[in-house]
C-alpha positions in Angstrom: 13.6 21.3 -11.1 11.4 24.2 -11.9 10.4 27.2 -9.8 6.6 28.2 -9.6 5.0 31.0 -8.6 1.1 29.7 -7.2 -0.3 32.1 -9.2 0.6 30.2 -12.3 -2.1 28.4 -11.6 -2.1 26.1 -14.8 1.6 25.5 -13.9 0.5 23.9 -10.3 -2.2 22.1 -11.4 -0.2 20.3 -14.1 2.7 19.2 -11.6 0.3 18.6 -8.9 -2.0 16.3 -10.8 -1.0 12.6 -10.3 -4.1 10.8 -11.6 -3.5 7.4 -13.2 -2.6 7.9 -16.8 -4.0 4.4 -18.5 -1.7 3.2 -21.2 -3.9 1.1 -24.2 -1.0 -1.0 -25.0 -0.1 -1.9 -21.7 -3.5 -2.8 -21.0 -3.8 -4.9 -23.6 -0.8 -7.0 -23.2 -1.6 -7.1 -19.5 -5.3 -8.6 -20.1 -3.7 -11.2 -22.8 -1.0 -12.6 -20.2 -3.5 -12.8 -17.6 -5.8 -14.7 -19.8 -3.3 -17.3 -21.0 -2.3 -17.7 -17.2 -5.7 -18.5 -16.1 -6.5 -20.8 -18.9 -3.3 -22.4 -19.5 -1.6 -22.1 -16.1 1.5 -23.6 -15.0 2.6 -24.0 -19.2 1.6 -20.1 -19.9 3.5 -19.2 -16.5 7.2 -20.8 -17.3 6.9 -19.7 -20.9 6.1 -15.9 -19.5 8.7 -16.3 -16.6 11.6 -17.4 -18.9 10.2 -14.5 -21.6 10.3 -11.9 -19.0 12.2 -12.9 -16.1 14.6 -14.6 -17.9 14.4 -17.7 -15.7 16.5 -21.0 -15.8 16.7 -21.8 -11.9 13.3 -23.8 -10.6 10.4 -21.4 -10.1 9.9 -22.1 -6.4 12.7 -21.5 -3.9 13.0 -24.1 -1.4 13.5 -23.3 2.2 17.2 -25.4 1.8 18.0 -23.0 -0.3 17.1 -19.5 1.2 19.1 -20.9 4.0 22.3 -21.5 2.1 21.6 -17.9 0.6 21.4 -16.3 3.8 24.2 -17.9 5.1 26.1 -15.9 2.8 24.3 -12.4 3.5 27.0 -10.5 5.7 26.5 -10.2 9.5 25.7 -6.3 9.7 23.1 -6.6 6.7 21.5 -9.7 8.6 21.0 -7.7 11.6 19.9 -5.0 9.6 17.4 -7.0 8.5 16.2 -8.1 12.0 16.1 -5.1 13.2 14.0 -3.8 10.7 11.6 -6.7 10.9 11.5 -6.2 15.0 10.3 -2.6 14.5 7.7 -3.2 11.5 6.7 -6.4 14.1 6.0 -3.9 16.7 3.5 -1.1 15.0 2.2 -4.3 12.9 0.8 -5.3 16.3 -0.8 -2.0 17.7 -2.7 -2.1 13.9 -4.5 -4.8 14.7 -8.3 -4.4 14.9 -9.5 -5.6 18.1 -13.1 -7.7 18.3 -15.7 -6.6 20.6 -19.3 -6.9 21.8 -22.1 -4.7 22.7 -25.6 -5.1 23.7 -27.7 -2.2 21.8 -31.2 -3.3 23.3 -31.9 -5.8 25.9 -31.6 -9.3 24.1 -29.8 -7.5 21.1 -26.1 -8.0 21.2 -23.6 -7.3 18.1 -20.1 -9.1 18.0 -17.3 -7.6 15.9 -15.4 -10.7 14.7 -11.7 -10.4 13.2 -10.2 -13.3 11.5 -7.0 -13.5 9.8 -7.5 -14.2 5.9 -6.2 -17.8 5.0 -3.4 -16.8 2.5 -2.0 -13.9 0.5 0.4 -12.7 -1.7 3.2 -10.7 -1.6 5.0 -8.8 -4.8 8.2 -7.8 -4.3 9.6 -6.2 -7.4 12.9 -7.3 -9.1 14.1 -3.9 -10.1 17.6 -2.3 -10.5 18.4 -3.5 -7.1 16.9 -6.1 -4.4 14.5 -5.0 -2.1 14.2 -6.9 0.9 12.5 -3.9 2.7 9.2 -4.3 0.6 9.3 -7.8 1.5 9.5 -7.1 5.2 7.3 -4.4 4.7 4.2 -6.9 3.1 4.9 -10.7 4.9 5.3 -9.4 8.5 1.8 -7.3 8.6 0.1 -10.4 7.1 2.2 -13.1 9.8 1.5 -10.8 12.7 -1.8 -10.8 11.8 -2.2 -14.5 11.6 -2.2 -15.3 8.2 -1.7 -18.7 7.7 0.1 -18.8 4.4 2.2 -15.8 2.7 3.5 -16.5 -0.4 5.5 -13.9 -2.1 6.5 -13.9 -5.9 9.4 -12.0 -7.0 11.2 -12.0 -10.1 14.9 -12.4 -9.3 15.4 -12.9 -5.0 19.1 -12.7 -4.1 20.3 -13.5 -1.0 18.8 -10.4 0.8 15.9 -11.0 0.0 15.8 -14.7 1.0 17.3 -13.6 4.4 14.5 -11.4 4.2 12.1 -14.2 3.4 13.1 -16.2 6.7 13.1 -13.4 8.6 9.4 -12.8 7.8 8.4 -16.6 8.2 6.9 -16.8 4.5 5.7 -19.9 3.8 6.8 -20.3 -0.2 8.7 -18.3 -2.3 9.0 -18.1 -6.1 11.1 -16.7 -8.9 7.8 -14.8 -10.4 7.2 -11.4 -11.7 5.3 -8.7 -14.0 1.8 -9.7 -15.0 2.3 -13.0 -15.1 3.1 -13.6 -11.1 0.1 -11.7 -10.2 -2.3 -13.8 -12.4 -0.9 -17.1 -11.0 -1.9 -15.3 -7.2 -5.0 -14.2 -8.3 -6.4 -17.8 -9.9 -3.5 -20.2 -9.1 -2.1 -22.7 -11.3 -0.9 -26.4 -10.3 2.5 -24.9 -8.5 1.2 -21.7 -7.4 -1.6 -21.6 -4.8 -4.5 -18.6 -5.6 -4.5 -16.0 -2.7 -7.2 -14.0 -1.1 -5.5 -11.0 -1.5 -2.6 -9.9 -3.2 -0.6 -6.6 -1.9 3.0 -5.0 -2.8 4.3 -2.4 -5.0 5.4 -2.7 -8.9 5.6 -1.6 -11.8 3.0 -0.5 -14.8 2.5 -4.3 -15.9 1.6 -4.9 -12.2 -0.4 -2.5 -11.4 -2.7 -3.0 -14.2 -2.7 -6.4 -13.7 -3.5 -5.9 -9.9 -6.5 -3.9 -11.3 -7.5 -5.8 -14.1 -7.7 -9.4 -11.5 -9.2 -7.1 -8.4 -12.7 -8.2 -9.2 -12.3 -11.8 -8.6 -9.1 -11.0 -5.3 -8.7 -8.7 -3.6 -5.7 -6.4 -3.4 -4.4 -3.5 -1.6 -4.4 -0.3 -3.6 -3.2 1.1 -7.0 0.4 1.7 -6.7 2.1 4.3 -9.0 5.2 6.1 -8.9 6.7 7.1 -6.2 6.0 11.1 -4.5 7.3 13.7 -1.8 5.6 16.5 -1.0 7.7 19.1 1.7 5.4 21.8 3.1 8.2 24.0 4.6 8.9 27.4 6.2 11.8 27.6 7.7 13.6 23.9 7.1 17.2 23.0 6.7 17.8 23.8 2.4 20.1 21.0 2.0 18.1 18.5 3.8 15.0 19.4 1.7 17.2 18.8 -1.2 18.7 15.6 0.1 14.8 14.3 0.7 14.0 15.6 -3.0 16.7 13.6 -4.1 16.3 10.4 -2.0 12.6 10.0 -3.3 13.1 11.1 -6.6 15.9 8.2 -7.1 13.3 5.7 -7.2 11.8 5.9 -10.3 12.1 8.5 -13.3 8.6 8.6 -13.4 8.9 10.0 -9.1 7.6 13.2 -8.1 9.2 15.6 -5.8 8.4 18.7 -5.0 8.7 21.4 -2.1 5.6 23.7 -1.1 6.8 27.1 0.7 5.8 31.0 1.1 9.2 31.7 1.9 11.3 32.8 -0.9 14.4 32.9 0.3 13.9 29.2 1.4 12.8 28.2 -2.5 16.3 29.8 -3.5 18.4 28.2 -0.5 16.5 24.4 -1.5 16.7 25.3 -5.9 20.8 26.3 -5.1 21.1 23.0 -2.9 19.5 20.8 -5.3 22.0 22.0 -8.0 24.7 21.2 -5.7 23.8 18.0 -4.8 22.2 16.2 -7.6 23.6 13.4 -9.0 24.8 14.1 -12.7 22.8 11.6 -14.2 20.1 8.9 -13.1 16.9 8.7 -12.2 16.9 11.2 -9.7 18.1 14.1 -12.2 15.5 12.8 -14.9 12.7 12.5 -11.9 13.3 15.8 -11.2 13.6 17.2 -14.7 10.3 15.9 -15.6 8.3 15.7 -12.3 10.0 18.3 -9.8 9.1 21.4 -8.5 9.4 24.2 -5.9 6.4 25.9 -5.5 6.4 29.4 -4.2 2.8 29.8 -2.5 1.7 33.6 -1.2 0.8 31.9 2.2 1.5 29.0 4.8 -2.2 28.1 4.7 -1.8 28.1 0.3 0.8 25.6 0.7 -1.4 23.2 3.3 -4.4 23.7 0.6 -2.2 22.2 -2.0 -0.8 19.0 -0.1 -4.3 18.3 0.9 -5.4 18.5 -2.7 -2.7 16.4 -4.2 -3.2 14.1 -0.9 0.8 12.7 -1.4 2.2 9.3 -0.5 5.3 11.0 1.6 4.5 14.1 3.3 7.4 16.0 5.5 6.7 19.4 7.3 8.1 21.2 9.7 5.7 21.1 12.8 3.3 19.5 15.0 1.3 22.4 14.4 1.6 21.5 10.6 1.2 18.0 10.6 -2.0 17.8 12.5 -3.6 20.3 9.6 -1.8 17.5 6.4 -4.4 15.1 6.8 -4.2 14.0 3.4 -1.3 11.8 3.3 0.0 8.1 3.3 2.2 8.9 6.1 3.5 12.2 7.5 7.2 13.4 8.6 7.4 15.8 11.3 10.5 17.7 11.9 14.2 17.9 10.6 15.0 14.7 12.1 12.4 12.6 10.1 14.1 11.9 7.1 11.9 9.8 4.8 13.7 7.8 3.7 14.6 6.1 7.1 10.4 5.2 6.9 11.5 3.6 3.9 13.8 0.5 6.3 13.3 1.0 10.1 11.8 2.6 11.7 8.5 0.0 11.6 5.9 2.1 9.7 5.0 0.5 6.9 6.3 2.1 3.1 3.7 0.3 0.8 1.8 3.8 0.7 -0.9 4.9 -1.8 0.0 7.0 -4.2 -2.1 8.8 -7.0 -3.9 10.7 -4.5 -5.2 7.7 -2.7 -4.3 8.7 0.4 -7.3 10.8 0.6 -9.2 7.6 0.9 -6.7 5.8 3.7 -3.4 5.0 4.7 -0.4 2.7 3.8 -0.5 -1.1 4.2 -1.2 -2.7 7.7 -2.0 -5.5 9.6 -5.9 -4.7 9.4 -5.3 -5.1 5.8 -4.5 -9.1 6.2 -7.8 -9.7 8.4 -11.7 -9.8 7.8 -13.4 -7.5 10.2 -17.3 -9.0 10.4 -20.4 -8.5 12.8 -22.5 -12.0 14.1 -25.8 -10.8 15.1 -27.7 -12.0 18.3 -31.6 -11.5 19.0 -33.7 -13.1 21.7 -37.1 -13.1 21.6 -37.4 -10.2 23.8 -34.6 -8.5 22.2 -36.8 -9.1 18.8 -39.8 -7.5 20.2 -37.8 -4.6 21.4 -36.6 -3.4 17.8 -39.4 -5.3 15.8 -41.3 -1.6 15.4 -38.6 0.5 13.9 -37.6 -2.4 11.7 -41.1 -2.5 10.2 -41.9 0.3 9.8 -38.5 2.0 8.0 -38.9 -1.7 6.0 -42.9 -0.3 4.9 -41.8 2.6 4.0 -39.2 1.6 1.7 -41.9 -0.7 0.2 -40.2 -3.9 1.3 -43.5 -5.7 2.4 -41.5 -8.7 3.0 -38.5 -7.6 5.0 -41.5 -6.4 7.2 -43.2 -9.7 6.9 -40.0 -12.2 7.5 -39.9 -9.8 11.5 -43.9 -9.8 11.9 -44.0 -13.7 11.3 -41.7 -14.6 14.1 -44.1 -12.2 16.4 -47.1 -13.7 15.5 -45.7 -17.0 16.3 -45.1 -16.1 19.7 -48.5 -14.5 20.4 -50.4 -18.0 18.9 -48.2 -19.6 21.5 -49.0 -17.2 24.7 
């Protein structure tokens, strides 16, 4: 972990900068597995699964068996679980877009129409360890929204995550990952139904893969390693460390760093960090490679530079604070907020953009799984009301005909009267 002074501006902007980084040769292999997938399906998806996955168990999970599985999950996990899903149930359902209708002239009326998509898919990665979270996390935003079929691929679900699975009501689960899971969502084969959208963290592989198939379904956003930003004045040092830490255990590609004008705090957080990091792992090599305390000349310095790198996690110390970080997947506000409890329960979803996407929107909801459309109503009257402004911005953008397909239906109406 490496101290900077802001005025090394080179410095910032190199530890700051979280732009995608495309890799040729994973690229290429990406684009080849996807191919074989879509041309040869269900034969090019068991040879890729038992290649990469290492599978030998059937590809689909029954519902028989997440049962038995979950059976076996101890009590205190299970409820874990459920409480978890209870909470992400709860803001899932305040996310939802709501349809309306207005009248904007008499006999002119606009309806906003939201309808659930029909069936999406779900990555849950494989990983060092299970994640049942990101499971949670992506099926119950897509069931409270009314989706009619989640399927979720993921490359080696234990029992947590099948407990996970029933908890979230998905409808089919299979022992899929890398490249070759998302290519089976994206065009389906003869086992695996194609989706209308596929969403969920992973790694390289699947990220490119999510980009490379995004043309033809839809997905969520680009999903890179893992980042903390801490804009801090006057926070608790070994708590900032213990975030640093948390976020940085993820991935050794994760970035972590803490933004402050106050020196002595950049000391306190620098001597806690020594004392508490692990001494080896991801976390050490994270913040070897990707960590840094920044020492900025000013409060407002150290805003300017979250905004810039727009962060997935964001933790300050005030109100005051937050409402200025407006460039974030979700914001922390106050000792108490650890991130990492975002990361379980406390209902907010944790499938965040990273890669400075979050100056462009938020994490994963439920208005992700739905279609928000407009139907369009015009009487006669209401057609005669609007029929000037339409023609004439239509003539003067020299579309003769848009102006024509309006006049027509007004001409009718005089031959009649």
């Amino acid at each position: 972990m490496r101290l900077i002074i802001s005025t090394n501006t080179r410095a910032v902007e190199a530890l700051l900068d979280r732009r995608p980084r495309p890799n040729a040769a994973v690229e290429r292999d990406v684009a080849r597995i996807v191919a074989r997938v879509r041309r040869d399906g269900d034969r090019a998806l068991l040879d890729y699964a038992r290649r990469f996955d290492g599978l030998s168990e059937p590809m689909e999970v029954d519902v028989e068996e997440m049962r038995r599985a979950a059976g076996n999950v101890r009590p205190e996990l299970r409820s874990a679980i459920a409480a978890a899903a209870r909470s992400i149930r709860r803001v899932a359902r305040r996310q939802m877009p709501k349809g309306w209708s207005i009248e904007t002239a008499p006999g002119v009326r606009i309806e906003q129409r939201v309808t659930a998509l029909d069936r999406v898919g779900c990555y849950v990665p494989g990983g060092r360890h299970p994640l049942p979270s990101s499971l949670l996390m992506t099926a119950i935003p897509a069931r409270v929204a009314g989706v009619g079929e989640v399927i979720v691929a993921c490359p080696k679900p234990d029992a947590t995550v099948m407990a996970a699975a029933l908890e979230a009501g998905v409808t089919r689960l299979f022992r899929l990952g890398g490249a070759h899971a998302i290519a089976a969502l994206a065009y389906g084969t003869a086992r695996v139904p194609a989706v209308d959208k596929i969403v969920g963290p992973g790694n390289a592989y699947v990220a490119a893969a999510k980009t490379l198939v995004a043309p033809d379904c839809a997905i969520d956003f680009h999903a890179g390693p893992s980042e903390i930003v801490v804009v801090s004045e006057s926070g608790k040092p070994d708590w900032i460390a213990a975030d640093l830490i948390a976020q940085a255990e993820h991935d050794p590609d994760a970035r972590a760093i803490l933004l402050t004008p106050s020196r002595t705090l950049a000391a306190r957080v620098m001597a806690a960090l020594k004392r508490r990091l692990p001494p080896g792992g991801p976390a050490r090599e994270a913040l070897a490679a990707n960590g840094g305390v920044v020492l900025t000349s000013s409060l407002d310095e150290a805003i300017a530079l979250s905004q810039a790198m727009a962060p997935e996690h964001l933790v300050c110390d005030t109100e005051a604070m937050a409402a200025r970080l407006t460039r974030a997947g979700t914001v922390f506000v106050g000792d108490y907020s650890a991130q990492a409890s975002g990361d379980y329960a406390t209902g907010s979803n944790h499938v965040l953009p990273t890669s400075g996407g979050a100056r462009g929107r938020g994490g994963l909801s439920a208005a992700d799984f739905v279609r928000v459309s407009t139907v369009q109503r015009l009487s006669s009257r209401g057609l005669r009301r609007i029929a000037s402004a339409a023609i004439t911005l239509a003539e003067a953008e020299g579309l003769a005909a848009h102006a024509a397909s309006i006049d027509i239906r007004l001409r009718r109406r005089k031959a009649r009267s």
